[in-house]
Backbone of each chain as ProteinMPNN parsed JSONL, in Angstrom:
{"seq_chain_A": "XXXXXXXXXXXXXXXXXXXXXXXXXXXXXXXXXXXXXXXXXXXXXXXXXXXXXXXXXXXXXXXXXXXXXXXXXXXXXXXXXXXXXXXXXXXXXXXXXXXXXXX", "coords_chain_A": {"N_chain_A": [[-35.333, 45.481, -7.149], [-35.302, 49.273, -6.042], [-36.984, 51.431, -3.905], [-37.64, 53.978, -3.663], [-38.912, 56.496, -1.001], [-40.11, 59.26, 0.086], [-40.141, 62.344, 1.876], [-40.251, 66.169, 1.727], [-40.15, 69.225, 3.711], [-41.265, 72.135, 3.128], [-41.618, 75.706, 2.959], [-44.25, 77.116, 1.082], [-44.03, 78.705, -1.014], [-41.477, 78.424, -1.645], [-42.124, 76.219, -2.99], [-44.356, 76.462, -4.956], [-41.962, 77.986, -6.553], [-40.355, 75.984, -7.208], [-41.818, 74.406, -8.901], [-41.757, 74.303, -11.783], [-39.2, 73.391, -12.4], [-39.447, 70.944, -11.268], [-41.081, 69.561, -12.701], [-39.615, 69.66, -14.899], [-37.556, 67.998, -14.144], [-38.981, 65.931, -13.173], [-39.673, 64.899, -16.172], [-37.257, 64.88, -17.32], [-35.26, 62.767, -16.083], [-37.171, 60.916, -16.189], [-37.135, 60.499, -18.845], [-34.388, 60.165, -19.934], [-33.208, 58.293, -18.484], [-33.162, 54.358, -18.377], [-32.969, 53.254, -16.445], [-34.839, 53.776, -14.706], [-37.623, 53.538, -12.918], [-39.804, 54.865, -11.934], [-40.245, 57.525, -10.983], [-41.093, 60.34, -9.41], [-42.899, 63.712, -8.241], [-44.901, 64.849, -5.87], [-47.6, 67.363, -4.289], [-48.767, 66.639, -1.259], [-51.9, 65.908, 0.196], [-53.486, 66.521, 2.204], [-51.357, 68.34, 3.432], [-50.28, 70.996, 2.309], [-47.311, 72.209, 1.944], [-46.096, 69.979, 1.942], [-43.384, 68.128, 0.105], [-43.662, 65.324, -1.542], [-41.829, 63.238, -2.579], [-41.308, 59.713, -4.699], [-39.672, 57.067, -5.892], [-38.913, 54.225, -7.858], [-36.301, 52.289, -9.149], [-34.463, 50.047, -11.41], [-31.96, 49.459, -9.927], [-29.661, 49.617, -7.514], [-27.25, 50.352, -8.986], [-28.238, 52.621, -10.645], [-29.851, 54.575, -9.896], [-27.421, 55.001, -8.24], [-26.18, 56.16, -10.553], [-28.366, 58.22, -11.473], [-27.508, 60.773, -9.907], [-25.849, 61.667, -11.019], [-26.18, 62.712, -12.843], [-26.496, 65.353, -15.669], [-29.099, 66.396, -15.33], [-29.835, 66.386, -12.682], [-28.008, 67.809, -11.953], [-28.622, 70.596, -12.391], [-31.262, 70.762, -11.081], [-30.582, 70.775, -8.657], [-29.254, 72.948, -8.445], [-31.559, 74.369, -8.968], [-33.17, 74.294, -6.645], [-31.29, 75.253, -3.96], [-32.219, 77.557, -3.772], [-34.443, 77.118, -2.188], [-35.932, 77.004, 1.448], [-35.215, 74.083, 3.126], [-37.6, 72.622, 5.471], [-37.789, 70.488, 6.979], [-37.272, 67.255, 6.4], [-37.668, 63.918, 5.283], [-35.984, 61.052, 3.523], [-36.216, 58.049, 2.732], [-34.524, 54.763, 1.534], [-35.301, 51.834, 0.111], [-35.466, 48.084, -0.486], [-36.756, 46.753, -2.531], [-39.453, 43.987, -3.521], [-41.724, 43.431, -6.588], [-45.041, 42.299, -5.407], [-47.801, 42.005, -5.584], [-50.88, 43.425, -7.695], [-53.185, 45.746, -6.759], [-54.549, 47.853, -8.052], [-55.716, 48.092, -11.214], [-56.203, 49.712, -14.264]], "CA_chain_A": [[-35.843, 46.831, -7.363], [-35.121, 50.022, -5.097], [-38.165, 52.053, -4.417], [-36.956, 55.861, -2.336], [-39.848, 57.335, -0.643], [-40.289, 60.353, 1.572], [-40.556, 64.076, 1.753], [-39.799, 66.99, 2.034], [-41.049, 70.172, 3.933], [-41.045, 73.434, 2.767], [-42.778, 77.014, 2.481], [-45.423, 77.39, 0.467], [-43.898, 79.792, -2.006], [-40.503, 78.024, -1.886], [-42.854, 75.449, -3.544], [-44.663, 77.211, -6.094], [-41.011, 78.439, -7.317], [-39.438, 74.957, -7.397], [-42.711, 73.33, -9.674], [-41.079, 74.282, -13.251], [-37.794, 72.918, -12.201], [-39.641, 69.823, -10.826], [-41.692, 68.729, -13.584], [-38.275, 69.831, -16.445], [-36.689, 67.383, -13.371], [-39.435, 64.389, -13.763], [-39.609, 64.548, -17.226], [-35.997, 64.797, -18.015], [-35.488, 61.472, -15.576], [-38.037, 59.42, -17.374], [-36.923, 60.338, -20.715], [-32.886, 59.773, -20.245], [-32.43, 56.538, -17.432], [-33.307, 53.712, -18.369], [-33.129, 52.015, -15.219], [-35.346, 55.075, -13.747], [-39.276, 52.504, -13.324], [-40.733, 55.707, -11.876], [-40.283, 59.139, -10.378], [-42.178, 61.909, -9.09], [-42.592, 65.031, -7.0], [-46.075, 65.506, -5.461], [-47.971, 67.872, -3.165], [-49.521, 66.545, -0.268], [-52.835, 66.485, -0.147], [-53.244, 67.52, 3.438], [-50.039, 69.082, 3.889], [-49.272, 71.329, 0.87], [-45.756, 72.641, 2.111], [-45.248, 68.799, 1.921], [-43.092, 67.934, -1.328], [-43.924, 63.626, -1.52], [-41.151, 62.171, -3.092], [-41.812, 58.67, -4.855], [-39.027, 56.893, -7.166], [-38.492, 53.111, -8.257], [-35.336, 51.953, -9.622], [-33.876, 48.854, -11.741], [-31.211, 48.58, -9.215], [-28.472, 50.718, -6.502], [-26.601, 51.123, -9.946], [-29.243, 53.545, -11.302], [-29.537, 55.163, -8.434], [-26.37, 55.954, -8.245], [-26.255, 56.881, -11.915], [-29.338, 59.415, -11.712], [-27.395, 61.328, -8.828], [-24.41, 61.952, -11.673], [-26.712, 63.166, -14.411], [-26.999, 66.944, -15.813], [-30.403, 67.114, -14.82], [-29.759, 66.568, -11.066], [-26.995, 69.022, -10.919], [-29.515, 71.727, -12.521], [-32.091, 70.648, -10.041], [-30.036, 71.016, -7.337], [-29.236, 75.046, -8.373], [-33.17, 75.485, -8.843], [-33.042, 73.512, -5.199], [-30.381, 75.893, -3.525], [-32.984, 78.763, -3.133], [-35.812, 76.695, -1.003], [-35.351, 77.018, 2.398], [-35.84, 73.148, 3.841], [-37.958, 72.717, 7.121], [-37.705, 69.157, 7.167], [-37.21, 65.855, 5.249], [-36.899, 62.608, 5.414], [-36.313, 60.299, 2.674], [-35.099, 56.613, 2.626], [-34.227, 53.569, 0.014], [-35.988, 50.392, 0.27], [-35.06, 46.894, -1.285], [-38.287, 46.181, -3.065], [-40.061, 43.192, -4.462], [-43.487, 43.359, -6.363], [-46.076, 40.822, -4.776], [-49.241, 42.208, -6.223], [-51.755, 44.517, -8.055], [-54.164, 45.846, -6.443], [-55.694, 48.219, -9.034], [-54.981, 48.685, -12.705], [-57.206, 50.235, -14.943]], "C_chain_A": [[-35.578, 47.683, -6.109], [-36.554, 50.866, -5.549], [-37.127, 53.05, -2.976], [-38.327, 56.616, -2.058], [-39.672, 58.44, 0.333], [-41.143, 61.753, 1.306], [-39.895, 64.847, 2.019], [-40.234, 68.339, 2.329], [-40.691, 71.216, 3.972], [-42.046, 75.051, 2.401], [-43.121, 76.767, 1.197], [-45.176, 77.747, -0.928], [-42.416, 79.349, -2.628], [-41.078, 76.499, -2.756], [-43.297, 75.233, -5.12], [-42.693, 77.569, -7.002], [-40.47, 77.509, -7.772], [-40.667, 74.013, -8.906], [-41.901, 73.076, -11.186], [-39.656, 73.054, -13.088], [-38.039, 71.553, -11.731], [-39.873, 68.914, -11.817], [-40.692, 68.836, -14.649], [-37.935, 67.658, -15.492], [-37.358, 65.714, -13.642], [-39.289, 63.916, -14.967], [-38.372, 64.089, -17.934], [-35.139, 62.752, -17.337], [-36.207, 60.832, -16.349], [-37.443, 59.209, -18.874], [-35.397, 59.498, -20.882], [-32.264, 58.288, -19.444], [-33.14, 55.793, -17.456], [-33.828, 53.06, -17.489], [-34.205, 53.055, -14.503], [-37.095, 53.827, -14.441], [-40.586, 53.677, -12.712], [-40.283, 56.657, -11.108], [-40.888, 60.412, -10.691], [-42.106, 62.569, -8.141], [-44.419, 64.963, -6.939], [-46.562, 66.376, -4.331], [-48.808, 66.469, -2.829], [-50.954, 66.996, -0.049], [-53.579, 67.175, 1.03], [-52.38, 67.956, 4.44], [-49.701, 70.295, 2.484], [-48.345, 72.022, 0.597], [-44.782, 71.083, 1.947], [-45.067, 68.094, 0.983], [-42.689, 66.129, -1.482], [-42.561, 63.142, -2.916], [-41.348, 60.709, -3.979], [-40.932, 58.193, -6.031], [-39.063, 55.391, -6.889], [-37.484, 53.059, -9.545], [-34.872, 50.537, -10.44], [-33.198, 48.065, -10.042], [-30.259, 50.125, -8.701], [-27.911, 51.472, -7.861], [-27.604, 52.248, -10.861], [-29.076, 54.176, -11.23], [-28.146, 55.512, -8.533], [-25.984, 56.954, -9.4], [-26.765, 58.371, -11.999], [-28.379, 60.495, -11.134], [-25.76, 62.054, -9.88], [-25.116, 62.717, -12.868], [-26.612, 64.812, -14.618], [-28.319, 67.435, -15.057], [-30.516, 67.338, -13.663], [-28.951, 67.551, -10.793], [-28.142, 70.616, -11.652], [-30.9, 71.788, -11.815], [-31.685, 70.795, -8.832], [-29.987, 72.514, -7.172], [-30.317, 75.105, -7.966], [-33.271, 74.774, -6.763], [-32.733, 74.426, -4.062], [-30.945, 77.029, -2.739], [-33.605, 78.334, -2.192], [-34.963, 76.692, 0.581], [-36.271, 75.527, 3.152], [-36.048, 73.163, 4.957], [-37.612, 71.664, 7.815], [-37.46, 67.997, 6.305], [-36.667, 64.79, 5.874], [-37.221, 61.33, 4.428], [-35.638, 59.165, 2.373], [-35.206, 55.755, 1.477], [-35.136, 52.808, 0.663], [-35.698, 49.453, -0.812], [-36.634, 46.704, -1.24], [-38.629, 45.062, -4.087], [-41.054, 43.177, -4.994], [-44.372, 41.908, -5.873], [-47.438, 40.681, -5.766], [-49.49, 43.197, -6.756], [-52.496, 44.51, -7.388], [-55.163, 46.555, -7.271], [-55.018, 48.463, -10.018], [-56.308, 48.56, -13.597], [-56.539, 51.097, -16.467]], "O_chain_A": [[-35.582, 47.057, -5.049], [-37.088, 51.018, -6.648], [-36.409, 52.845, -1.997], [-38.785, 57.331, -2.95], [-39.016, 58.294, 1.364], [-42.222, 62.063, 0.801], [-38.834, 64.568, 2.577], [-40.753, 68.896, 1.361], [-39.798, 71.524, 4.762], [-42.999, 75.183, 1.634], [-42.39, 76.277, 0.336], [-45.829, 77.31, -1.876], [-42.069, 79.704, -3.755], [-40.183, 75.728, -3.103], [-42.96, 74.464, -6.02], [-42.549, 77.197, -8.167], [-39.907, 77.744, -8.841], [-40.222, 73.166, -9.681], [-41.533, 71.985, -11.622], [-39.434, 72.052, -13.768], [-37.05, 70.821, -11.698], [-39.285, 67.846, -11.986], [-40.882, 67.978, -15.511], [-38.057, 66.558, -16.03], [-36.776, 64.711, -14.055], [-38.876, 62.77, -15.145], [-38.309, 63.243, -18.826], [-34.676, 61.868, -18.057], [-35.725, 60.143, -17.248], [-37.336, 58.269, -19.661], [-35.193, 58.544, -21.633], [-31.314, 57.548, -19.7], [-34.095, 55.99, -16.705], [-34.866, 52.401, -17.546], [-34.179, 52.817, -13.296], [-37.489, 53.497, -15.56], [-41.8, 53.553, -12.877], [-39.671, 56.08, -10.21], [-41.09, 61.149, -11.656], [-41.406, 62.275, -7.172], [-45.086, 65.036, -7.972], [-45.95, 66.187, -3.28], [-49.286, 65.609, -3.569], [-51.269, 68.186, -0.08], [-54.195, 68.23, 0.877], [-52.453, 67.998, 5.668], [-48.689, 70.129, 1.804], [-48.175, 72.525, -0.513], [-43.566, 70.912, 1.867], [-45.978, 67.358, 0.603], [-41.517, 65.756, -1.522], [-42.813, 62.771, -4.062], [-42.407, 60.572, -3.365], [-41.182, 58.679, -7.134], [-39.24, 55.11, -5.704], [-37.701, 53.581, -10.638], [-35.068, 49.651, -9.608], [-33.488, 47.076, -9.369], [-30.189, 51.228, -9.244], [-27.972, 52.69, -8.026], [-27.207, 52.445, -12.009], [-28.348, 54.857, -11.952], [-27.914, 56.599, -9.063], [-25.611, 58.122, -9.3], [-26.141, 59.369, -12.358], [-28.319, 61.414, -11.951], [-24.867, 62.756, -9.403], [-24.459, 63.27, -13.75], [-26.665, 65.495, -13.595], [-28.526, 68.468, -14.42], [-31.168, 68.312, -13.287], [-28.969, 68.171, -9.73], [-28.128, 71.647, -10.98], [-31.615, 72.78, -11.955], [-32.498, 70.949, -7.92], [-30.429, 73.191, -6.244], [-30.558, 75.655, -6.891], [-33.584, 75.583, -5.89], [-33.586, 74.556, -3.184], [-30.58, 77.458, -1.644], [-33.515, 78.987, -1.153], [-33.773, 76.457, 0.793], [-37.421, 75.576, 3.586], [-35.186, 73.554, 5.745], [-37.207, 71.689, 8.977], [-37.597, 68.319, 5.125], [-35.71, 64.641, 6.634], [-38.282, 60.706, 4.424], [-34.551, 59.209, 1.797], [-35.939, 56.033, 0.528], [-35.691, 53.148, 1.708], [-35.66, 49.86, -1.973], [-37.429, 46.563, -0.31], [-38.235, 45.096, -5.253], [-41.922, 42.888, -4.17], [-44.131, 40.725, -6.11], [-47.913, 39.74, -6.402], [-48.689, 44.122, -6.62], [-52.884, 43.393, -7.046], [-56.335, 46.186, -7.347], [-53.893, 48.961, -9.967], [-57.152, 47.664, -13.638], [-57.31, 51.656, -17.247]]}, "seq_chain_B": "XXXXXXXXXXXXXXXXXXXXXXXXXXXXXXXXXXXXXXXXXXXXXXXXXXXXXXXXXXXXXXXXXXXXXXXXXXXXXXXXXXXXXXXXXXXXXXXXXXXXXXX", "coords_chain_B": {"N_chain_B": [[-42.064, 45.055, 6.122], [-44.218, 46.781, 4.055], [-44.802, 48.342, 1.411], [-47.31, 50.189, -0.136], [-47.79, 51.733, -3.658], [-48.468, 53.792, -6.006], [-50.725, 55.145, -9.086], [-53.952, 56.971, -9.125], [-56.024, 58.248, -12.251], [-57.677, 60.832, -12.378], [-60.66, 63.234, -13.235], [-59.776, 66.696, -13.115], [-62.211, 68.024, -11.36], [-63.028, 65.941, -10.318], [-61.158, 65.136, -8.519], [-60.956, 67.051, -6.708], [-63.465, 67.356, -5.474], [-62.753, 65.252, -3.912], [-61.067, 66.19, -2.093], [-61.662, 66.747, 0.939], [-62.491, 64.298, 1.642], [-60.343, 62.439, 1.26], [-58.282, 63.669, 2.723], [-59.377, 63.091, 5.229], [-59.474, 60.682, 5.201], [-56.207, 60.137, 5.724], [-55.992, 61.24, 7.715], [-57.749, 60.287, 9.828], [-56.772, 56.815, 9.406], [-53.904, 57.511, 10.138], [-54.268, 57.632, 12.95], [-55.874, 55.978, 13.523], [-54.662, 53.565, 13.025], [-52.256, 51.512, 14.246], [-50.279, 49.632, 12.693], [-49.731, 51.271, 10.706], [-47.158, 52.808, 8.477], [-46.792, 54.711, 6.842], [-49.043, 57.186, 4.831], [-50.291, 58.474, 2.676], [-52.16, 60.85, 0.289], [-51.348, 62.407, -2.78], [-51.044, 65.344, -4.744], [-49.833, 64.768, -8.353], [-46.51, 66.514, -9.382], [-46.375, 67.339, -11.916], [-48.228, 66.491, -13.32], [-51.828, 67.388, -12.401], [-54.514, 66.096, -12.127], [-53.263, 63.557, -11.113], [-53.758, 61.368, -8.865], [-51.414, 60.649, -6.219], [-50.759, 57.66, -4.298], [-49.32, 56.884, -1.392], [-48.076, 54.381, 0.948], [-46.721, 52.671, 3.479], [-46.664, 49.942, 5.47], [-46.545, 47.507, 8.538], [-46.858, 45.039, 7.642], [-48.938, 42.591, 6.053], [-50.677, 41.66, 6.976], [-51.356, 43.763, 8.605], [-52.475, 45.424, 6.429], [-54.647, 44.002, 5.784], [-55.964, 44.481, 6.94], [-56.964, 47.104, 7.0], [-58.098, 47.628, 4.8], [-60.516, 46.522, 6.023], [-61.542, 48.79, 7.945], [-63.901, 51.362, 9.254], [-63.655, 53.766, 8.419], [-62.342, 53.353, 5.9], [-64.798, 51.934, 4.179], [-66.142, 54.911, 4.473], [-64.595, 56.677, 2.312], [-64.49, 55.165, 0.404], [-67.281, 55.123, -0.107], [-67.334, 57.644, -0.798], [-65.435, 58.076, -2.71], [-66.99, 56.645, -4.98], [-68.19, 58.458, -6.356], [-66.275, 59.231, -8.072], [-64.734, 59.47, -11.207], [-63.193, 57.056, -12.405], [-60.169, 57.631, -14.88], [-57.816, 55.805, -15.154], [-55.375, 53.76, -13.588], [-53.262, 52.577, -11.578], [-51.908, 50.491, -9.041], [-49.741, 49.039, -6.496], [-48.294, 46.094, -4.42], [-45.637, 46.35, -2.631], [-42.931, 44.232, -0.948], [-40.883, 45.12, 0.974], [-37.205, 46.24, 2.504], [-36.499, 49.061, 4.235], [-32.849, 50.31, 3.415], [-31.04, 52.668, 3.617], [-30.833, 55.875, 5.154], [-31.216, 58.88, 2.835], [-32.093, 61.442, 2.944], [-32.398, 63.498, 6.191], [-33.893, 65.577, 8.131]], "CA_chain_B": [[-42.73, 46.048, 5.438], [-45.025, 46.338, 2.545], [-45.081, 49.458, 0.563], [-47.812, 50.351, -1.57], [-47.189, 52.65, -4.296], [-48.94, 53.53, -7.359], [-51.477, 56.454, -9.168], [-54.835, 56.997, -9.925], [-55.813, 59.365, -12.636], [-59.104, 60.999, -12.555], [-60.587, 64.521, -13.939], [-59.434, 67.532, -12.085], [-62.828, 68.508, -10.756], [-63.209, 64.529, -9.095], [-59.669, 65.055, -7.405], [-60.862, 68.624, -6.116], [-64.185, 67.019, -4.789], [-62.444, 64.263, -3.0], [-60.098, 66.782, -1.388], [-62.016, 66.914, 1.955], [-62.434, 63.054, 2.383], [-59.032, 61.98, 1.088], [-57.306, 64.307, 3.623], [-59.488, 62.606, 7.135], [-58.918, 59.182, 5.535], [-55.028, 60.094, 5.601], [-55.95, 61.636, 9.15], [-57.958, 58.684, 10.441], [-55.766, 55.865, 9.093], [-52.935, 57.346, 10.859], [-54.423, 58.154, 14.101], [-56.455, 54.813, 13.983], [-53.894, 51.937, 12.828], [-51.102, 51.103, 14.752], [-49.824, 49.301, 11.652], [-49.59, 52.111, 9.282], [-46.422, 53.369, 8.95], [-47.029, 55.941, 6.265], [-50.176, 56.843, 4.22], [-51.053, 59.731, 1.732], [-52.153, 60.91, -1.106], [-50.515, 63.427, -3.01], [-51.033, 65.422, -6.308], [-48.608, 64.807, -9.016], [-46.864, 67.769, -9.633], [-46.714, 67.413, -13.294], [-49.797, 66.062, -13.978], [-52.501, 67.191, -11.547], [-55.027, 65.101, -12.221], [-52.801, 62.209, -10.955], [-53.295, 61.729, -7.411], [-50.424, 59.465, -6.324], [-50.986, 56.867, -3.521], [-48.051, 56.154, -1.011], [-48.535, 53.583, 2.066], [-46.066, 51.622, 4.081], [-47.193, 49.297, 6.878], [-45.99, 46.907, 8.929], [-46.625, 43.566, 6.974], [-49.646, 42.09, 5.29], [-52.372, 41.856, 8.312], [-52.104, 45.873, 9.123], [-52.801, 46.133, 5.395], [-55.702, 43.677, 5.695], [-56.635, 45.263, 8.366], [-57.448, 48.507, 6.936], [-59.651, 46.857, 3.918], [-62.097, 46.455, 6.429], [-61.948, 49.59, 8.684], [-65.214, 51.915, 9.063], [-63.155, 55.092, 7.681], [-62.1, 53.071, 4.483], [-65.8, 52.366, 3.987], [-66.626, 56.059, 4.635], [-63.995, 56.493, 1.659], [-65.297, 53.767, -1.411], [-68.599, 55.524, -0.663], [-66.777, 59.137, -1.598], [-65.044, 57.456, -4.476], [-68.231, 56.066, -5.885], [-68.745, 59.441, -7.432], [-65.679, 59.662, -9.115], [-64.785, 58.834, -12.571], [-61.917, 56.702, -12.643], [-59.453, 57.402, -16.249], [-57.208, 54.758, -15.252], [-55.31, 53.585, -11.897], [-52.037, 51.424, -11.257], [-51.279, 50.61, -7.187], [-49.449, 47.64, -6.629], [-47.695, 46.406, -3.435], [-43.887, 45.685, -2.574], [-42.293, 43.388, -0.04], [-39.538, 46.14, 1.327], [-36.562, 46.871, 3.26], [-35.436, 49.762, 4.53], [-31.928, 50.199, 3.219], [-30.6, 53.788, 3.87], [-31.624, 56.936, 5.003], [-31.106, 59.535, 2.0], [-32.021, 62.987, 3.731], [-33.284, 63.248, 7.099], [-33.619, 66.221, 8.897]], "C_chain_B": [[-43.371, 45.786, 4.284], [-45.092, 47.876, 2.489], [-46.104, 49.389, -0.295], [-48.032, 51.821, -2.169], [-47.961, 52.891, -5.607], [-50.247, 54.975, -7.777], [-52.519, 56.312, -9.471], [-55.149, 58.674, -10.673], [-57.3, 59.816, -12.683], [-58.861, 62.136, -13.157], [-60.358, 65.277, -12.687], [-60.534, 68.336, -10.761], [-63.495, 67.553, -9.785], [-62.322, 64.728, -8.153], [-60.019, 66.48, -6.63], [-62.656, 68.122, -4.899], [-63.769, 65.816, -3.451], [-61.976, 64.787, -2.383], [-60.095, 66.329, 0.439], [-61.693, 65.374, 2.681], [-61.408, 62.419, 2.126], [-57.734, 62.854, 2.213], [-57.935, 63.055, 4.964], [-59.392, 61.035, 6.486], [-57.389, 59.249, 5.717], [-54.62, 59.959, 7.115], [-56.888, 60.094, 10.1], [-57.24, 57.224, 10.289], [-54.534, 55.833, 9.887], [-52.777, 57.263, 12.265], [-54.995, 56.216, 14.483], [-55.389, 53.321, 13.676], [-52.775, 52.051, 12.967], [-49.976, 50.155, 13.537], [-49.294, 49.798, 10.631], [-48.08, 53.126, 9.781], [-46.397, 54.991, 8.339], [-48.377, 55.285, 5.187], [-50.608, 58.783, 3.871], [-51.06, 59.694, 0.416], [-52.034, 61.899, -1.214], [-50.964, 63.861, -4.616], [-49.872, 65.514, -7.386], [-48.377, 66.04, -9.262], [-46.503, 68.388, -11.429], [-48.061, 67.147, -13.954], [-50.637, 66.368, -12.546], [-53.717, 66.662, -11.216], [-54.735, 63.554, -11.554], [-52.586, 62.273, -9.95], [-52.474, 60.215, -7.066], [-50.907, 58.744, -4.613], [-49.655, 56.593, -3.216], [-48.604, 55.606, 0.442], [-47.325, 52.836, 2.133], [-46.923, 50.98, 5.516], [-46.277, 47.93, 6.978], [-45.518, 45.581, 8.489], [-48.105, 43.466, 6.899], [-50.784, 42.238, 5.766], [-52.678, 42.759, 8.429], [-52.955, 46.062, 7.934], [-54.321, 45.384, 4.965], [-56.654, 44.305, 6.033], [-57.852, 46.444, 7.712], [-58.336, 48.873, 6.085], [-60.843, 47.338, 4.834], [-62.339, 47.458, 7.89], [-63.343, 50.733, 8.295], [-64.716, 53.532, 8.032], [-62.797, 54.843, 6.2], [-63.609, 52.591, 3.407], [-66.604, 53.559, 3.313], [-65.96, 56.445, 2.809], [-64.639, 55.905, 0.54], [-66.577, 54.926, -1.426], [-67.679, 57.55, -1.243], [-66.236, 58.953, -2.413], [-65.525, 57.301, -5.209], [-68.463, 57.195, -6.898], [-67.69, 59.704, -8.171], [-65.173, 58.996, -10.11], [-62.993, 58.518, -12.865], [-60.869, 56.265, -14.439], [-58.664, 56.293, -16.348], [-56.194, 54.765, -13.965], [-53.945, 51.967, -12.533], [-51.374, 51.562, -9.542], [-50.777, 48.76, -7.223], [-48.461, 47.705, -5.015], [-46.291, 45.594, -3.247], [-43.721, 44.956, -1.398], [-41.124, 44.598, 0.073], [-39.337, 45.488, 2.421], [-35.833, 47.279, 3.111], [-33.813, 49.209, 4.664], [-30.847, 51.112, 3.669], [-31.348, 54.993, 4.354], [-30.767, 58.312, 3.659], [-30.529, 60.968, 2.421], [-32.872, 62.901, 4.772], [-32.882, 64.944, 8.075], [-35.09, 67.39, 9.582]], "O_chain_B": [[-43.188, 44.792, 3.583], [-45.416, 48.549, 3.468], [-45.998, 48.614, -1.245], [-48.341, 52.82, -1.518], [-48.008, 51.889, -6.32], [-50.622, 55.709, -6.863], [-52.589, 55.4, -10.295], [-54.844, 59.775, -10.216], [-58.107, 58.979, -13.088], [-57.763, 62.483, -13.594], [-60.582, 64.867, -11.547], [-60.169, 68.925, -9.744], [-64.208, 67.864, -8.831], [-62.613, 64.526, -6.974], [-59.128, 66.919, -5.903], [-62.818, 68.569, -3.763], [-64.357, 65.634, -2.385], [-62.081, 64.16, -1.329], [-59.169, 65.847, 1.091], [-61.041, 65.143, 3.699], [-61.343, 61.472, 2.91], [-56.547, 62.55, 2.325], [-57.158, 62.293, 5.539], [-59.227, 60.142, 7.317], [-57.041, 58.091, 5.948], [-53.759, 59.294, 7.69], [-56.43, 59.198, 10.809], [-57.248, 56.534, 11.308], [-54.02, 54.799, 10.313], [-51.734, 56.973, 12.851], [-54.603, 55.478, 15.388], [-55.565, 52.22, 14.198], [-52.069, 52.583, 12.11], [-48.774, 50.183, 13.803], [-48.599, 49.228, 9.79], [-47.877, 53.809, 10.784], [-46.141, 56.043, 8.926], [-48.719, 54.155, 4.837], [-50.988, 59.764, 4.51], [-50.438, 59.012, -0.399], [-52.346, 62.685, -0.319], [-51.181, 63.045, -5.512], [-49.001, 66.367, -7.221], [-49.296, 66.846, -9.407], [-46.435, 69.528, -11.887], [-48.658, 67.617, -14.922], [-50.271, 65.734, -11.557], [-54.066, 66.721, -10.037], [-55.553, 62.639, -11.458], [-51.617, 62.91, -9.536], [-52.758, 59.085, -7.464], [-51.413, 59.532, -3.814], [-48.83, 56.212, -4.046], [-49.452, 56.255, 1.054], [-46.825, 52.362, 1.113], [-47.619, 51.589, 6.328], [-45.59, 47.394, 6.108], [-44.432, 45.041, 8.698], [-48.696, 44.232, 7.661], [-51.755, 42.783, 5.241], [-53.861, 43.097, 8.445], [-54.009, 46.685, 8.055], [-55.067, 45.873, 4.116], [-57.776, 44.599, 5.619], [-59.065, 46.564, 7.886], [-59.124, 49.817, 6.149], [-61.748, 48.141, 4.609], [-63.099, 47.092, 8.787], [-63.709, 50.869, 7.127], [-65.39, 54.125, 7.189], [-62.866, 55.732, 5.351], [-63.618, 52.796, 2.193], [-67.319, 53.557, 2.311], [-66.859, 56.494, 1.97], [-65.398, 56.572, -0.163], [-66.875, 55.535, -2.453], [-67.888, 58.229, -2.249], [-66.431, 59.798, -3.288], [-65.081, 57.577, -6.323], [-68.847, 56.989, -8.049], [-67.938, 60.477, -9.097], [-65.124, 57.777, -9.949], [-62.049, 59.201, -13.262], [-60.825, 55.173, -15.005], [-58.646, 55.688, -17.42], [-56.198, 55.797, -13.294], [-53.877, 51.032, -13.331], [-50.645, 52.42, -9.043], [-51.254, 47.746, -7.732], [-48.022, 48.733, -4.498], [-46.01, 44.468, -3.659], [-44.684, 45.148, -0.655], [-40.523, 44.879, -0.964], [-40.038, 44.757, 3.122], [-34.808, 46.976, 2.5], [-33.389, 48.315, 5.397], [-29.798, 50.618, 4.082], [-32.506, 55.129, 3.958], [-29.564, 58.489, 3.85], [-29.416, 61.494, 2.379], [-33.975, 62.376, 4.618], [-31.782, 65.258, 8.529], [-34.87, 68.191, 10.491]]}, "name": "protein", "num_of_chains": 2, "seq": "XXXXXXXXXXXXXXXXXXXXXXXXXXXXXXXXXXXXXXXXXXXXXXXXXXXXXXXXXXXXXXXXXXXXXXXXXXXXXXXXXXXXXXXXXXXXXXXXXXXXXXXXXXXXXXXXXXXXXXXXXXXXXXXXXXXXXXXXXXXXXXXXXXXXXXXXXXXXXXXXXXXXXXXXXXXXXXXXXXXXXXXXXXXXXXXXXXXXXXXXXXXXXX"}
């Protein structure tokens, strides 16, 4: 499994404009790749210029897949406007070990 | 590394009461454990109800560790009041593979 975490930091308002285009962006991911085990965009809960990242993957080939899809290149336009302050977002080779809560 | 990753979903007016003490556990956790590499919680930004949980630390002990610190304490007892819909956190064995975007 690949899990990609990070962030990304951005005005406030460059925020607010990107949400529509985020949640088309999660939804359209979950619905069409298969190999896609989870992705999301969240605010920060004490940062809220800070756009939390959070995806798990089958495998690299996914991942590379997602990054070819329609939906990413129309997330990238709505993207194009924000002006980024910062980011940093890496891969990780992931195994699960445990639950800790499930409800 | 150990990643843990995963959401809980509560009602919107539990996640708006926790605001205060889910920010200084983000802020005490990081200030207090040399172990923690990352640690927040974030609101989904499709669903806001769904506050997402992200944590990396060093390996297994930091993450014991932090079970039994006085700020995670402080925490359970500010949880107690809220009404949990349902909750999935689970933790990975990682490693960093790439960096993505870093800047």
């Amino acid at each position: 499994m690949i899990i990609v975490e990070g962030w990304v930091r951005m005005a406030g308002e460059d925020i607010g404009a990107l949400r529509v285009a985020a949640a088309e962006m999660m939804r359209a991911t979950k619905a069409a790749e298969p190999g896609c085990l989870e992705y999301a965009f969240a605010l920060d809960l004490a940062e809220p210029g800070l756009l939390r990242v959070i995806e798990r993957w089958v495998d690299e080939v996914a991942l590379t897949a997602h990054f070819a899809t329609p939906h990413m290149a129309a997330f990238n336009q709505a993207l194009a406007g924000a002006k980024v302050l910062g980011a940093n977002i890496k891969v990780y080779d992931a195994d699960e070990v445990r639950t800790i809560m499930e409800r």
